[in-house]
Residue frames relative to the residue before (quaternion, step in Angstrom):
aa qw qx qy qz dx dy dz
X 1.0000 0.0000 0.0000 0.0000 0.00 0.00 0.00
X 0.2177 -0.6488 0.6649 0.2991 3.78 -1.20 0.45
X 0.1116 -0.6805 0.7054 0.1640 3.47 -1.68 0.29
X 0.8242 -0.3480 0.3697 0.2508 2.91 -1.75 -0.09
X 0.3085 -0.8236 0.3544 0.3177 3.72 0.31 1.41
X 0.5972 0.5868 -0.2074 0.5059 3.81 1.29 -0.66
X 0.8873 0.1821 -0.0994 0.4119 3.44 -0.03 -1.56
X 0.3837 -0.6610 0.4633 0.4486 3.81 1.81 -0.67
X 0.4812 0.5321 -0.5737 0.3950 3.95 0.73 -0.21
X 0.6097 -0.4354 0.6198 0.2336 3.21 -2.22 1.66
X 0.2984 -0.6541 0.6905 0.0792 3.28 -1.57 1.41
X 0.7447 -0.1645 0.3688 0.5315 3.42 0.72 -1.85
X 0.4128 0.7021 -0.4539 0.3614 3.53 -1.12 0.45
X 0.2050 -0.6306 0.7313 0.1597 3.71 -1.36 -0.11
X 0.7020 -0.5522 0.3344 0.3007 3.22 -1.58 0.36
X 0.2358 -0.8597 0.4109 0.1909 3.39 -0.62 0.07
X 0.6822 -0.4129 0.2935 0.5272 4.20 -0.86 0.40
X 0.5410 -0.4048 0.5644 0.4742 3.98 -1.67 0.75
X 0.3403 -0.6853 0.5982 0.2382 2.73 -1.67 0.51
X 0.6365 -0.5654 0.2325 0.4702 3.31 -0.81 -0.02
X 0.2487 0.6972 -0.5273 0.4173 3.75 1.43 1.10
X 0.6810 0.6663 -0.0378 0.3016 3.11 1.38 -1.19
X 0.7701 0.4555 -0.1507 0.4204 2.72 1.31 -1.70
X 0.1342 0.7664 -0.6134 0.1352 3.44 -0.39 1.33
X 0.6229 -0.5943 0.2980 0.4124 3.77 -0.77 -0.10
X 0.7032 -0.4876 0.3827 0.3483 3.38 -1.22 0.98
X 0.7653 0.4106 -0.2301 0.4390 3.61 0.53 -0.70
X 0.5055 0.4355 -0.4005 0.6281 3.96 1.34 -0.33
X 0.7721 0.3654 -0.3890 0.3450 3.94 0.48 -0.95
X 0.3640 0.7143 -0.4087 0.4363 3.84 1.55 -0.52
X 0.7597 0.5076 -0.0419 0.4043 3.21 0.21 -1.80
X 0.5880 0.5470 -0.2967 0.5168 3.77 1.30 -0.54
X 0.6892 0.5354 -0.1099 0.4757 3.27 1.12 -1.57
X 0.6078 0.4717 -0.3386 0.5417 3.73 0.81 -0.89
X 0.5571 0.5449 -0.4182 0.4666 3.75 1.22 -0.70
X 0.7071 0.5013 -0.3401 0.3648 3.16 0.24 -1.34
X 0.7883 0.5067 -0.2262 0.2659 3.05 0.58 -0.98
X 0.4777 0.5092 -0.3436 0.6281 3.58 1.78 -0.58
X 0.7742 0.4288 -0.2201 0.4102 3.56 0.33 -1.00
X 0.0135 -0.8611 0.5060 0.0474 4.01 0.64 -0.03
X 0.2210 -0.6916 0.5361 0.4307 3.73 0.03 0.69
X 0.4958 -0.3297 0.7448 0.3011 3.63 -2.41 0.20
X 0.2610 0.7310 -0.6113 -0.1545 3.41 -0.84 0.67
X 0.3144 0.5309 -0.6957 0.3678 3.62 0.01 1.34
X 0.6072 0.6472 -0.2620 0.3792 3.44 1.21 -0.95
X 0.5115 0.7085 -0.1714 0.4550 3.03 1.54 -1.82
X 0.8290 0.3930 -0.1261 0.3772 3.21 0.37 -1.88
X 0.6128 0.6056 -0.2861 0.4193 3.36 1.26 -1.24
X 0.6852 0.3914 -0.3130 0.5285 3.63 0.83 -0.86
X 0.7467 0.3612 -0.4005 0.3893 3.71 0.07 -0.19
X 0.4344 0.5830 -0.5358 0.4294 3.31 1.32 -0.05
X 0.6980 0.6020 -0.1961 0.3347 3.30 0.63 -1.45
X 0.4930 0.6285 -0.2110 0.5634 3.59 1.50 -0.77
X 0.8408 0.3738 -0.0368 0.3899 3.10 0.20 -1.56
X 0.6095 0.3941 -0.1693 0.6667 3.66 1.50 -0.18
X 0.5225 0.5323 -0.5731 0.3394 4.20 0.22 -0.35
X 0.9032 -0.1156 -0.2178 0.3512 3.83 0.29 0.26
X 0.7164 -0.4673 0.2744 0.4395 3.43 -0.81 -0.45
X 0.5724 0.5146 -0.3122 0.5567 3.25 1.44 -0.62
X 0.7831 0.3317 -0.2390 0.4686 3.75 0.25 -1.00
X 0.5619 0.4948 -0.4530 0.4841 3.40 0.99 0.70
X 0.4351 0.6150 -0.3109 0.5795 3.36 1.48 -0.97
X 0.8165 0.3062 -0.2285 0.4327 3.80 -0.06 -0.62
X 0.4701 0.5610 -0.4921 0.4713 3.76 1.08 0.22
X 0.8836 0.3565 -0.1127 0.2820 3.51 1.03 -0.12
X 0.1640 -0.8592 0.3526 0.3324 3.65 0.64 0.33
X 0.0552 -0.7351 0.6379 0.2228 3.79 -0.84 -0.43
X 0.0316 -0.6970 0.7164 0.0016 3.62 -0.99 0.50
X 0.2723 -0.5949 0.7143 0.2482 3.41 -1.71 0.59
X 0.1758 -0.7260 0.6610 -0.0709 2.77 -1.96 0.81
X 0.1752 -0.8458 0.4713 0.1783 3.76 -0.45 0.14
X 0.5625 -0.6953 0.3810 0.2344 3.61 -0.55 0.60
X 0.3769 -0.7311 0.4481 0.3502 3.54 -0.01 1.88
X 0.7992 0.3640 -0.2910 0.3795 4.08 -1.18 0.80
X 0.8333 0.2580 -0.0512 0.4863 3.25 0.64 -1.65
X 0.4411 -0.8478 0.2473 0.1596 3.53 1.34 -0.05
X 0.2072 0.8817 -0.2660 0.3300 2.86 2.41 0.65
X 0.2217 -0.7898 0.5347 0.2031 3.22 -0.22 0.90
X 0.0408 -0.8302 0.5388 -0.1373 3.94 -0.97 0.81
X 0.1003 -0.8057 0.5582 0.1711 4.04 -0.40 0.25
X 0.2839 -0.6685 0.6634 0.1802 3.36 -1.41 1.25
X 0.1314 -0.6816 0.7122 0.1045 3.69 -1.25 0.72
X 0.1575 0.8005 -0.5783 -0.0059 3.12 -1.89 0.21
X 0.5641 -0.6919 0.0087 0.4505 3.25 -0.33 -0.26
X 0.4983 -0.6640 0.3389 0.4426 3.88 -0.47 0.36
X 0.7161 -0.2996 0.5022 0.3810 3.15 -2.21 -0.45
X 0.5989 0.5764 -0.4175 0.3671 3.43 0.79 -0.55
X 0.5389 0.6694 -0.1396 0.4919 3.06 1.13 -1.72
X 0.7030 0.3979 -0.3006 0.5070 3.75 -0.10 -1.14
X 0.5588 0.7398 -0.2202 0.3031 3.40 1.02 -1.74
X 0.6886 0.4593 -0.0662 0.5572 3.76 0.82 -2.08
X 0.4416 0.7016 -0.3200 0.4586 3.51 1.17 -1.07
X 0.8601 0.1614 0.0286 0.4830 3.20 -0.51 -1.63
X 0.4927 0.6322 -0.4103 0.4349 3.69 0.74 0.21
X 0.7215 0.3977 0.0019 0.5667 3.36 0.95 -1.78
X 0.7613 0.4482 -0.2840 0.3728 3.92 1.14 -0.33
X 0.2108 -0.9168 0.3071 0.1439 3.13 1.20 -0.38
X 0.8195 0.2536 -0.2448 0.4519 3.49 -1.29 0.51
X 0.2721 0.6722 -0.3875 0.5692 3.20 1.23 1.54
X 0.1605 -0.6065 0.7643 0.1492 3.38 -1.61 0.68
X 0.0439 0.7678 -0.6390 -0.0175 3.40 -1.14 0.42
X 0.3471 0.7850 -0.5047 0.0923 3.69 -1.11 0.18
X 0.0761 -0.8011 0.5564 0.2069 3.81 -1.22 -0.57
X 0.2186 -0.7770 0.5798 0.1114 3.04 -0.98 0.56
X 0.2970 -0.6050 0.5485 0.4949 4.24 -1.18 -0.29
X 0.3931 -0.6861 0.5891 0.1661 3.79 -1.59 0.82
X 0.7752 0.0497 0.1606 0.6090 3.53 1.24 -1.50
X 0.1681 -0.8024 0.5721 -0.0236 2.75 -1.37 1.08
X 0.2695 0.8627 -0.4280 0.0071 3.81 0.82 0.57
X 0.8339 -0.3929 0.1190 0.3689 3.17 -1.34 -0.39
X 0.7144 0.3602 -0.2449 0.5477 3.46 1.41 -0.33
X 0.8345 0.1937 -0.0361 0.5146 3.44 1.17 -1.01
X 0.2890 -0.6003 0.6470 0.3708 3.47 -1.54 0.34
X 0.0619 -0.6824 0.7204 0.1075 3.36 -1.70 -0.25
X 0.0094 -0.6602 0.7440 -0.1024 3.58 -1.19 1.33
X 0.5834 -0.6175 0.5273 0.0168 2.47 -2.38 0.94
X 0.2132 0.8339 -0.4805 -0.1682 3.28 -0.62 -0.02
X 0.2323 -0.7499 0.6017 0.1475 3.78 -0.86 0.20
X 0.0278 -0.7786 0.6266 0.0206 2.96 -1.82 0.74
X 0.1969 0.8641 -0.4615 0.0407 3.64 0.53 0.70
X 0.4585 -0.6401 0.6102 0.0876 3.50 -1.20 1.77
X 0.2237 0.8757 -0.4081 -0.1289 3.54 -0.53 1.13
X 0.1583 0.7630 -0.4440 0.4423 2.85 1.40 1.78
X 0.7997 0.3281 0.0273 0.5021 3.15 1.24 -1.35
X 0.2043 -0.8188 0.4497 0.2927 3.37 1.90 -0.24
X 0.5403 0.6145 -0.4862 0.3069 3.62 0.75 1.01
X 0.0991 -0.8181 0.5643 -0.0505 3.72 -0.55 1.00
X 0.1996 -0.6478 0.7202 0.1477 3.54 -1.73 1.08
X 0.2002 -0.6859 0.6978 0.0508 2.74 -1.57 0.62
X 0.2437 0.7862 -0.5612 0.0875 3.95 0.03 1.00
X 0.2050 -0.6758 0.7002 0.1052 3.58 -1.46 0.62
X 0.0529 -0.7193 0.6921 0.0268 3.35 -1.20 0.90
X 0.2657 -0.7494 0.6001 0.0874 3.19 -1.24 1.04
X 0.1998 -0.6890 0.6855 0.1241 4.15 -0.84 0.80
X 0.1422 -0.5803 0.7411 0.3062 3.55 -1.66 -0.42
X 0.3424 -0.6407 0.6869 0.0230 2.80 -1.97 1.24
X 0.3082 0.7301 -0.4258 0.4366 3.43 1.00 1.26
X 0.0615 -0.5505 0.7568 0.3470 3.88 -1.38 -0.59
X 0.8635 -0.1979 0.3495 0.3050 2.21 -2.29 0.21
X 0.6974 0.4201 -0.1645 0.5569 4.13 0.72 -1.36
X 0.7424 -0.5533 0.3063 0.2212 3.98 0.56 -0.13
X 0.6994 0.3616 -0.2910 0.5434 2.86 1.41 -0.97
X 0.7771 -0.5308 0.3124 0.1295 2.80 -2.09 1.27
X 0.5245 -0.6711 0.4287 0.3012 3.74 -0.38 0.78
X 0.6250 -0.5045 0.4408 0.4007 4.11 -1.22 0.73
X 0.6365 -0.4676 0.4273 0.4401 3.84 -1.15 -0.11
X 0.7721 0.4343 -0.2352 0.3999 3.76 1.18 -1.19
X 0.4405 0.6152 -0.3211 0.5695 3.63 1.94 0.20
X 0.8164 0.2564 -0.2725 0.4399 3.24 0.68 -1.23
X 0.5422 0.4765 -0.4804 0.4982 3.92 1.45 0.03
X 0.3476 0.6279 -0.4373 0.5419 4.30 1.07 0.16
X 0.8207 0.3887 -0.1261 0.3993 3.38 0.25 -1.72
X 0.6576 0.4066 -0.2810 0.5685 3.53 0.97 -0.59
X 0.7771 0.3490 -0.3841 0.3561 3.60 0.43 0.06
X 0.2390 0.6931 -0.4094 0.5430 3.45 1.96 0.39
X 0.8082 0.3877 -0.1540 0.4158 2.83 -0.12 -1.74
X 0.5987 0.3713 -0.4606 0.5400 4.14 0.50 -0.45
X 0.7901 0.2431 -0.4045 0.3912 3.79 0.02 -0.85
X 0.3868 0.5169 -0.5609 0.5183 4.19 0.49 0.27
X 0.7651 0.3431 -0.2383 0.4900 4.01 0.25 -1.42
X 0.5083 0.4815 -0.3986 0.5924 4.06 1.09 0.16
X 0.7586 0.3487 -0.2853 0.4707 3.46 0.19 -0.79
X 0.5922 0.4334 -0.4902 0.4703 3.73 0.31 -0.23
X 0.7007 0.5396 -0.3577 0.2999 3.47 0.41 -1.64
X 0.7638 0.3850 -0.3309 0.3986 3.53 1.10 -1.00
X 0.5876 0.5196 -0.3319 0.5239 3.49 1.09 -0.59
X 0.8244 0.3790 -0.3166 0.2766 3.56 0.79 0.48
X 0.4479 0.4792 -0.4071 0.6356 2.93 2.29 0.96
X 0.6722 0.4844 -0.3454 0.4406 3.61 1.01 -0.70
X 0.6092 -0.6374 0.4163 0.2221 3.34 -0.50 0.86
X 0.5345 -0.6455 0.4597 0.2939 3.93 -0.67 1.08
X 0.6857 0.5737 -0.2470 0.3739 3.33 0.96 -1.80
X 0.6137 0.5130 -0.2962 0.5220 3.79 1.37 -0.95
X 0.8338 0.4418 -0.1812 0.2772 3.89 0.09 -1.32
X 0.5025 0.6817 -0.3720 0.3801 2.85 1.88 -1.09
X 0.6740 0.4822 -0.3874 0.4040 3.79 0.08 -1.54
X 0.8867 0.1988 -0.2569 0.3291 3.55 0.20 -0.72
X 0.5728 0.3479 -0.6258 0.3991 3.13 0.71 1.37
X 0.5284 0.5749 -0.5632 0.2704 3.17 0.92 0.55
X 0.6396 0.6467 -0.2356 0.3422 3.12 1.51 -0.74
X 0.6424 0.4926 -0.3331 0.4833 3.15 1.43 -1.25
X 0.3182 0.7927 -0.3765 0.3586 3.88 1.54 0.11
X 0.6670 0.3720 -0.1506 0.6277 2.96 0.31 -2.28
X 0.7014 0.3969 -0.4101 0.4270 4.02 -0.60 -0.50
X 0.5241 0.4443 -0.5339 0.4929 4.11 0.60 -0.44
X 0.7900 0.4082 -0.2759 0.3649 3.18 0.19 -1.81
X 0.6946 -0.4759 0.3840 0.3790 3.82 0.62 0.11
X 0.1301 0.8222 -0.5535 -0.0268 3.88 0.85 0.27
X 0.7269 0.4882 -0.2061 0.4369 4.04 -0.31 0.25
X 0.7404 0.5195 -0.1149 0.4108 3.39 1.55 -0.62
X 0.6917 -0.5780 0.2807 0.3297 2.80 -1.09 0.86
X 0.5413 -0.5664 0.3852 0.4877 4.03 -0.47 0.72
X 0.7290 0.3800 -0.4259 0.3778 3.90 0.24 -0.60
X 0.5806 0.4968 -0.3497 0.5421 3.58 1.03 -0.50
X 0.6433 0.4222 -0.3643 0.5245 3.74 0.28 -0.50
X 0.6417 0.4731 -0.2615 0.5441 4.30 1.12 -0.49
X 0.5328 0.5536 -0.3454 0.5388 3.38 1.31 -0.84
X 0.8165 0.3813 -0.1952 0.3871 3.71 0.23 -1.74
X 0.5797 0.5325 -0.4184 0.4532 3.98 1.44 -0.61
X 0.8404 0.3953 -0.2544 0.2696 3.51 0.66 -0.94
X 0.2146 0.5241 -0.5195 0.6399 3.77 2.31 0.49
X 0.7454 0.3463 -0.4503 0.3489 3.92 -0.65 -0.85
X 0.5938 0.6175 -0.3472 0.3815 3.03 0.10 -1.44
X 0.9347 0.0416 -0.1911 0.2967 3.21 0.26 -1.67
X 0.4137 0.6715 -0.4685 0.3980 3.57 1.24 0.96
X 0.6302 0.3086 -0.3423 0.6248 3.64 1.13 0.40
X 0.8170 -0.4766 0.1802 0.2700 3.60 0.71 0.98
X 0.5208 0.6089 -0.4277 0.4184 3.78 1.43 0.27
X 0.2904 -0.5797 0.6981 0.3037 3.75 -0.99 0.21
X 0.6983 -0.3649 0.5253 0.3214 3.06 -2.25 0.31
X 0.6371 0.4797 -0.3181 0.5126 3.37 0.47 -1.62
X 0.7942 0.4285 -0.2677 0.3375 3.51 0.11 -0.81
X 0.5442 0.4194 -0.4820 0.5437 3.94 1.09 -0.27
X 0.7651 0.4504 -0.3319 0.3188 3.67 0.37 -1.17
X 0.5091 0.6559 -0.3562 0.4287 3.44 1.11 0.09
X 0.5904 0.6197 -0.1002 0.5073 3.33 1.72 -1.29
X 0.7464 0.3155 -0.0978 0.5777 3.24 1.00 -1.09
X 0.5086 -0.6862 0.4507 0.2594 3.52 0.84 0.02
């Protein structure tokens, strides 16, 4: 699959062969499965602990989520797309168990990297297979330093880690607790000026001015 070089969302594509992360013998992967299978995960349990993970402060809730600015193709509206992070995918597959998970780089060319990741559920014998591709370019053409483009390739594996796992773990399971680990960034329990205090430190530690939210908000 390609995704989205910025946000990691699947554009288009189909799955593709294990990679050689993968390729282990038939009788170590038997033997994984027969686990899984004596061992079924608890997944209220599953869910309950990664909630818990994913919520124990304000910061490590802050990081279950990403936020990126963006501007509006014509009108030039600035605007921020969230979703969910590597952390997030990360707690996920920690707390769910009976899972392979990893990434690796496939290609290195002249403009772009491209990595792999994999996620295979061997309880459920269900497996992603996602490739994300980055560019190792500016904006002008010319080709990024070795320690940019080794920056850029490890983006790109944990973007191609996070789909893969967020695409065997069920939506219906991960979703609540990034909404939750939300409400807890944004201060859930607090007093409105403290909860204005703590939005406008986030906000502006991933690149927003003041001048700029209150512009947004009118």
């Amino acid at each position: 699959m390609t995704v989205d070089t910025e946000t990691g969302e699947v554009l288009d594509g189909s799955g593709a062969e294990l990679p050689a992360l993968m390729q282990i013998s038939k009788a170590e992967i038997d033997m994984q499965i027969a686990t899984a299978k004596r061992y079924p995960r608890n997944v209220a349990k599953s869910c309950a602990d990664a909630l818990a993970q994913a919520t124990m402060s304000e910061d490590v809730a802050a990081s279950m989520f990403y936020s990126l600015p963006r501007r509006e193709a014509g009108t030039g509206e600035r605007k921020f797309i969230q979703g969910e992070s590597v952390r997030l995918a990360e707690v996920m597959a920690s707390n769910w168990g009976n899972i392979i998970q990893g990434a690796r780089m496939v290609e290195t060319a002249d403009k772009w990297v491209t990595a792999q990741g994999i996620c295979w559920d061997l309880e459920k014998n269900n497996r992603s297979v996602i490739e994300v591709r980055r560019r190792i370019t500016d904006r002008n053409g010319h080709r990024y330093n070795d320690d940019m483009i080794n920056v850029t390739a490890q983006a790109a594996m944990a973007i191609a880690k996070r789909n893969a796992i967020l695409g065997v773990i069920p939506r219906a399971y991960f979703r609540p607790i990034y909404d939750e680990a939300r409400a807890v960034a944004t201060g859930k329990g607090l007093s409105l000026e403290k909860q204005r205090e703590n939005a406008l430190t986030w906000y502006q530690r991933v690149g927003a001015s003041q001048a700029q939210l209150l512009q947004l908000v009118g």
